[in-house]
C-alpha positions in Angstrom: 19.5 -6.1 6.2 20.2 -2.7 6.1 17.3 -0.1 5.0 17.0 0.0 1.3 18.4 3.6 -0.4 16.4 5.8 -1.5 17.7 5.9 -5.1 16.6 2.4 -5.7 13.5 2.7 -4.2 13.3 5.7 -6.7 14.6 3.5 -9.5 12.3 0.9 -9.2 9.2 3.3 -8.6 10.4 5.0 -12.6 11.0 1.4 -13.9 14.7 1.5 -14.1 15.6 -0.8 -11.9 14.3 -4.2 -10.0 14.0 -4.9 -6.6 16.3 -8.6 -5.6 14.1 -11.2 -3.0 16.2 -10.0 -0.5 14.7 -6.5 -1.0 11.3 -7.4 -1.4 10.8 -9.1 1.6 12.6 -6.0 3.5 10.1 -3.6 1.9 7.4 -6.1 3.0 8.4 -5.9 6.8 10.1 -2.3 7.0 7.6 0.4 7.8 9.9 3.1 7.3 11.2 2.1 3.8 7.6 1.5 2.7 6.5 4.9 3.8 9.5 5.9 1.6 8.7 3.7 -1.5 4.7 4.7 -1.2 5.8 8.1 -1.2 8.2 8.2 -4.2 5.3 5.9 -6.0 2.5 9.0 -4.8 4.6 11.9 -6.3 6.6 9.9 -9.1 4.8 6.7 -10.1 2.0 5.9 -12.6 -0.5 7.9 -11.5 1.5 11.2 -11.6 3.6 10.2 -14.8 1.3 8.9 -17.5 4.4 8.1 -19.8 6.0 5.6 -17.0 6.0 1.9 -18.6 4.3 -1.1 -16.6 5.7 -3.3 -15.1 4.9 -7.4 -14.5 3.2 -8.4 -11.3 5.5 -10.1 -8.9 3.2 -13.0 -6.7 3.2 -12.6 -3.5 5.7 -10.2 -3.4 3.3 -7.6 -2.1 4.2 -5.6 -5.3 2.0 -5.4 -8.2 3.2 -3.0 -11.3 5.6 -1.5 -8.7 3.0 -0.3 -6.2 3.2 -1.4 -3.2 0.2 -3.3 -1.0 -0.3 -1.1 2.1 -2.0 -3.6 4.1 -3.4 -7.6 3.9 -6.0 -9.0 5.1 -6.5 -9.4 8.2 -5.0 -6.0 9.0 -6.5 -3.8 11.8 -7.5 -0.3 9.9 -9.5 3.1 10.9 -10.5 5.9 8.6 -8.4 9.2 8.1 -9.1 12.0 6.3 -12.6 14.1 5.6 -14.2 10.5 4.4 -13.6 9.6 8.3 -16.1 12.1 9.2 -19.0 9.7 7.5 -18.2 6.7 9.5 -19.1 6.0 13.4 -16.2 4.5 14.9 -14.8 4.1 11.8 -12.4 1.1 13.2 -12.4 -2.3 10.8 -10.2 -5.4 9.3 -9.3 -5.8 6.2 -11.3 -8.8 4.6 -9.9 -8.5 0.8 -7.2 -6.7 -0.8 -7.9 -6.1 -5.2 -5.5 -4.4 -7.5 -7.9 -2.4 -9.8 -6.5 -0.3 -12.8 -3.3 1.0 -11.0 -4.2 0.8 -7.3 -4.9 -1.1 -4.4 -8.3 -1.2 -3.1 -8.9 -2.8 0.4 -12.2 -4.1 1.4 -13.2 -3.1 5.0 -15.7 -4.8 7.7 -16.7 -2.5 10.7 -16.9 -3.1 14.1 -20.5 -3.0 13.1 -20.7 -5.4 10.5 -20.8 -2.6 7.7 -18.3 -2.9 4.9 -16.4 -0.8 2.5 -14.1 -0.4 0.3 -11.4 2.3 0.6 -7.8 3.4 -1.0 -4.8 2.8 1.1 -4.5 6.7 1.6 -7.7 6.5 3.3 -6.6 4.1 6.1 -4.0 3.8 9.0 -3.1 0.7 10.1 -4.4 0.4 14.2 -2.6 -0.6 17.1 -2.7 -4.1 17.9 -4.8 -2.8 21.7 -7.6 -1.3 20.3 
């Protein structure tokens, strides 16, 4: 399958439109048209529209009121941003994954056996060598 356009990720982010099974499963393997979708949902979606209706959470589909999961358990993660700056080698793996309110939340263990639990803007996914 082709990438999915950008004016139905758009669509689905404002409620307009649906995305097929076809198109889920894309968005759930293509990096660059979730960077697209997560983007649109950052600047467009229910946090920066209050008046956008909810949607119905599609199991398993890696959707949930049309944000998108970032990463699953089991993922290999390490800290961005200023938050980084409190963690020593802040590399983990994702142990649990929870949609609270209208976000993701991703529980992290350390390298160190610490855990915590972080938004997806907080993480990047690591390579598979480190």
């Amino acid at each position: 399958m082709t990438h999915i356009k950008p004016s139905k990720l758009f669509g689905v982010v404002k409620g307009s439109i649906g995305f097929d099974e076809t198109e889920r499963e894309h968005l759930k393997n293509c990096e660059e048209c979730s960077r697209v979708f997560a983007a649109f949902q950052t600047y467009f979606g229910e946090g920066a529209c209050a008046t956008k209706k909810r949607g119905t959470s599609r199991l398993g589909s890696g959707i949930e009121y049309g944000m998108l999961q970032r990463f699953k358990q089991g993922d290999r993660v390490y800290l961005i941003g200023p938050i980084a700056e409190n963690y020593f080698r802040a590399i983990g793996t994702v142990r649990e994954v929870t949609f609270v309110g209208n976000a993701y939340r991703y529980v992290v263990e350390f390298e160190d056996s610490r855990t915590d639990t972080f938004f997806g803007f907080e993480l990047r996914r690591a390579s598979s060598e480190v």
